[in-house]
C-alpha positions as CSV (number, residue, x, y, z in Angstrom):
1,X,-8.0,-21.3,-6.0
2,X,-10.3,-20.5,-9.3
3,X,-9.4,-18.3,-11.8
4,X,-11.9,-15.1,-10.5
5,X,-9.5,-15.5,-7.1
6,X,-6.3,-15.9,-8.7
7,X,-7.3,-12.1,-10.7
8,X,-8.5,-10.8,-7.3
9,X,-4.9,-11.4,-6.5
10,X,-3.3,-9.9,-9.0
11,X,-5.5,-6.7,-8.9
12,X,-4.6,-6.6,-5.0
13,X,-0.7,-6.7,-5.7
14,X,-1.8,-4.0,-8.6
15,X,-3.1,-1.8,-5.7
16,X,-0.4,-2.5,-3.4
17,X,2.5,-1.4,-5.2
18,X,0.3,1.7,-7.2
19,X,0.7,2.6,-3.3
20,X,4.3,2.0,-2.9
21,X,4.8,4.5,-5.7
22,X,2.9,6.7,-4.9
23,X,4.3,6.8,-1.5
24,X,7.4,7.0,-2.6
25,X,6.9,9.9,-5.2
26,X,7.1,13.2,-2.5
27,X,10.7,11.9,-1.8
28,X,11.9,12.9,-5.0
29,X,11.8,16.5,-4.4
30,X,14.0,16.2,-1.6
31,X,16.7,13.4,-2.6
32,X,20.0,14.4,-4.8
33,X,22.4,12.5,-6.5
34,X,22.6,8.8,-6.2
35,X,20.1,9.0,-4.0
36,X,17.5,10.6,-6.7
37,X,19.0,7.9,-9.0
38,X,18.0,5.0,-7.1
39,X,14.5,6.4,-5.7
40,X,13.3,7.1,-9.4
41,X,14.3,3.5,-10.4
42,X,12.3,1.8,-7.8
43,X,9.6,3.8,-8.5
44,X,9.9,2.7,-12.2
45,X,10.1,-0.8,-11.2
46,X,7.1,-0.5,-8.6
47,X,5.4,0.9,-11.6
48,X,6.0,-1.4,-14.1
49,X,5.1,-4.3,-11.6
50,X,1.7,-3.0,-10.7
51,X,1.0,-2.4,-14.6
52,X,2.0,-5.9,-15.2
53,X,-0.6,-7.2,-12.1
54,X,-3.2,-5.2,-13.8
55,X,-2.7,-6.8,-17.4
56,X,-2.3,-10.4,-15.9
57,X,-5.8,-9.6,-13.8
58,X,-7.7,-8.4,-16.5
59,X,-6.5,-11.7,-18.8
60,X,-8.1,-13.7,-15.9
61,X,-11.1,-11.8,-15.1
62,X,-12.1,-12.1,-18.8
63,X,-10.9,-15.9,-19.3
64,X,-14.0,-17.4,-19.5
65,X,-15.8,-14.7,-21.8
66,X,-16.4,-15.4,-25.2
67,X,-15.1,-13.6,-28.0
């Protein structure tokens, strides 16, 4: 697997969690309690995982650039 792959990876799992999160978002109008507790957390986490694939992709992409 090269590099440019490995980034196309990364900016798939990116896109594939923004979904989950977004998926997940018109549930918190209708969750209470715990519930609301737990849903906004996974959300967060889905979040902060696809933020993380979209930093480690665009390190990749631009390996090979010069500065």
């Amino acid at each position: 697997m090269t590099i440019d792959e490995l980034a196309c990876e990364y900016e798939t799992q990116y896109r594939i969690l923004s979904a989950k999160a977004k998926g997940l978002t018109p549930l918190l109008c209708i969750k209470r309690g715990r519930e609301l507790y737990l849903l906004r957390k996974k959300i967060k986490v889905y979040n902060e995982m696809a933020c993380e694939c979209k930093y480690i992709a665009s390190i990749l992409s631009g390996y090979y650039e010069e500065d």
